[in-house]
C-alpha positions, -999 to 999 in steps of 0.1 A, spaced: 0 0 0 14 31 -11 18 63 17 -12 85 3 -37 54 5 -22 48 43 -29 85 55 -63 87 34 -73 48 58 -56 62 86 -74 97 83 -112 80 76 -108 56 103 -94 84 133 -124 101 117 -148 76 125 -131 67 157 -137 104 166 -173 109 157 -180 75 176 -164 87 205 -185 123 207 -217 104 197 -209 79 230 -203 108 251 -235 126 241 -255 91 247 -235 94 281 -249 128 292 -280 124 279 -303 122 308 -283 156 320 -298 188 313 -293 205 279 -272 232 276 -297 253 253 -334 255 248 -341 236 214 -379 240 201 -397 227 171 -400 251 145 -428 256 121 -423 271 82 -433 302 89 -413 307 117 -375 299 98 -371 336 102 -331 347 84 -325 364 117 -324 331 138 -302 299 137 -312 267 136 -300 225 141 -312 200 114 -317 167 137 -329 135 114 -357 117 123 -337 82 119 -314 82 148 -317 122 160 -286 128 144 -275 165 133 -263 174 101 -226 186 105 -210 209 83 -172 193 95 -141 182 82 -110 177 98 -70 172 89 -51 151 106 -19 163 126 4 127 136 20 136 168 43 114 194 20 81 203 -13 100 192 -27 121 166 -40 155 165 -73 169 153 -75 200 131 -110 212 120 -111 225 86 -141 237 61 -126 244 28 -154 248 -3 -163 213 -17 -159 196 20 -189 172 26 -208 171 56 -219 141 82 -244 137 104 -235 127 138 -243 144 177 -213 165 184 -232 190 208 -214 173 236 -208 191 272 -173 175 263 -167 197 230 -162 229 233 -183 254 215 -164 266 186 -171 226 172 -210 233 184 -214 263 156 -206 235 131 -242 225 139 -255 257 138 -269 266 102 -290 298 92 -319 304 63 -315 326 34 -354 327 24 -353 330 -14 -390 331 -19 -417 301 -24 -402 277 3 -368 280 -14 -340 284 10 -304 287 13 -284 266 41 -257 285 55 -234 269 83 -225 295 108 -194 280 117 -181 274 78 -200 301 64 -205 285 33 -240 271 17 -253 235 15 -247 227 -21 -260 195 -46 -237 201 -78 -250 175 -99 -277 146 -94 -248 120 -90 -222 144 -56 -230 141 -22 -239 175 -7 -208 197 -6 -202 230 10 -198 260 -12 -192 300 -13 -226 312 -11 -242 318 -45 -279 330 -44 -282 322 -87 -267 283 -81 -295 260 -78 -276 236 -69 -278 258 -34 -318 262 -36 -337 240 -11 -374 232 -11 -383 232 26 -414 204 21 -435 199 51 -444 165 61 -462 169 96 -459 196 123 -428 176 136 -409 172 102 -401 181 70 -380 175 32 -348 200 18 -355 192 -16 -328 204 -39 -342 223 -68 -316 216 -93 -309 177 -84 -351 171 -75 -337 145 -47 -338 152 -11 -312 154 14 -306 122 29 -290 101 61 -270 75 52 -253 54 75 -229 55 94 -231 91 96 -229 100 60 -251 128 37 -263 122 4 -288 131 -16 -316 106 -27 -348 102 -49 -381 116 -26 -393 84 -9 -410 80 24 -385 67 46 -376 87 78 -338 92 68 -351 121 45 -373 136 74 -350 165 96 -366 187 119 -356 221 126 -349 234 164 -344 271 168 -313 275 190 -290 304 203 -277 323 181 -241 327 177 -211 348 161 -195 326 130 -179 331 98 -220 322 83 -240 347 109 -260 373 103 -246 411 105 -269 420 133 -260 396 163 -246 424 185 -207 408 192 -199 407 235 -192 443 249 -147 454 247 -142 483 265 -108 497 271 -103 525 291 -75 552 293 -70 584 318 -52 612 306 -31 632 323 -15 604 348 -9 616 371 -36 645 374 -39 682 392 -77 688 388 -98 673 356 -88 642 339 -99 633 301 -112 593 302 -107 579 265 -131 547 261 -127 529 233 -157 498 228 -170 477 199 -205 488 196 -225 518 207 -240 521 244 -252 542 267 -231 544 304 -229 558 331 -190 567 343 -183 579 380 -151 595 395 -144 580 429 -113 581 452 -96 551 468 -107 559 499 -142 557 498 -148 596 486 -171 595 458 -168 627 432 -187 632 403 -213 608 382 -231 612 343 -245 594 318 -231 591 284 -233 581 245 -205 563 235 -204 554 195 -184 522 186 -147 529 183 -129 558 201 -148 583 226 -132 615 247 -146 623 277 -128 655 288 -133 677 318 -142 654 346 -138 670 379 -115 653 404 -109 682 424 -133 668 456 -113 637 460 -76 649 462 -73 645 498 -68 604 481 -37 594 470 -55 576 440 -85 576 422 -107 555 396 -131 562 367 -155 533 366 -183 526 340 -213 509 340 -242 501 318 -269 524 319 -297 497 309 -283 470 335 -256 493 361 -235 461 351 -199 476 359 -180 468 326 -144 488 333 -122 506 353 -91 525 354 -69 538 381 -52 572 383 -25 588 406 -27 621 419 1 649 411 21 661 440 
């Protein structure tokens, strides 16, 4: 056996030893209590703002957008997760408390609604589109393209539990094939063609949409340091918010409090009065959200002798 054909074995069998193990250790935790809130969801609730998991009705597998290389290390070998266009998909249950999330957005997908129960699947993890290229592939993964039909799903409802992605340029529908393979089929009525869709948290990915707000960055500066009587705080965050920044002294003496409008990126807040809390030998500018008074920064500053 020549080396490519050993690492290609060596690469599909670590695969499948690897997706065995995470499906195990789901069954495992399975009476424990999920991590997320997963509901049924009906057509006309796919909403393009939401994200969603695809479980099949045969064995409540997901679908997967997931590939990996293969890193051989001393005594082991090491997994590298990788989604390059034209990377197939599996179906497996990989939304273990023992993976950590980055792997859980490969589960994630969202819906670009292109009219008449035609959809696009977009992986929020690979950011790249479910897509049948001819009536004889398997279901690859490629950069989205609204005018490819190969990448235009029929969302077909069965029942109020389940329903069909049938491609609209192939005609079959997306398929579970064992062991944890996805093809695409002639429509027939066995359950591996039925998926239902569970509306779950939304998360930032190389697929999501523009409008998840990212988590609150702050970074805080005091100028001058150290200070005589008024200090300028520059606060610098990744989105725009309302907060509400106080002057106290390390001692306990509070000085001066106001709200303000920060805009994402750089803000100067000049002319905060320190002068009622020299008798300290430092001071601090603290911020908080005005919606929640959540403290989200601080900085210290010295006082000028």
């Amino acid at each position: 056996m020549n080396t490519n054909s050993m690492l290609t074995n060596l690469k599909n069998y670590a695969l499948s030893v690897f997706v065995l193990f995470f499906s195990a250790s789901f069954a495992m935790n399975a009476n424990q209590a999920p991590a997320e809130n997963h509901y049924e969801t009906t057509l006309n609730q796919i909403d393009p703002q939401k994200q969603f998991i695809l479980r099949n009705k045969t064995n409540e597998r997901r679908l997967l957008s997931l590939q990996y290389s293969i890193i051989p290390v001393p005594y082991s070998l090491a997994f590298d997760s990788v989604v390059d266009e034209g990377s197939t998909l599996l179906a497996a249950e990989l939304g273990s408390p023992l993976f950590e999330e980055r792997i859980e957005r490969f589960e994630k997908w969202r819906f670009e609604n292109l009219g008449n129960n035609i959809y696009q699947l977009v992986n929020i993890e690979s950011g790249l589109a479910l897509d049948a290229e001819n009536e004889n592939s398997e279901p690859v993964q490629n950069a989205i393209n609204t005018s490819d039909s190969g990448q235009r799903w029929r969302v077909v409802k069965v029942n109020n539990a389940y329903v069909k992605f049938v491609n609209q340029q192939t005609g079959k529908a997306l398929t579970f094939d064992t062991p944890n393979k996805i093809t695409q089929r002639d429509v027939n009525n066995n359950s591996n063609q039925l998926w239902r869709i569970e509306e779950t948290k939304a998360e930032l990915g190389p697929g999501n949409i523009t409008d998840i707000t990212p988590p609150l960055k702050t970074k805080i500066v005091v100028a001058p340091n150290p200070a005589v009587d008024f200090i300028t705080a520059v606060i610098t965050v990744n989105q725009d918010i309302t907060i509400e920044i106080e002057i106290v002294a390390g001692i306990g003496l509070t000085g001066s409090r106001k709200t303000v409008n920060l805009t994402k990126g750089e803000n100067q807040i000049s002319g905060l009065d320190i002068r009622s809390i020299r008798s300290s030998p430092f001071g601090l500018v603290n911020i908080y959200r005005s919606d929640t008074g959540k403290q989200i920064g601080y900085k210290t500053f010295l006082f000028q002798k």
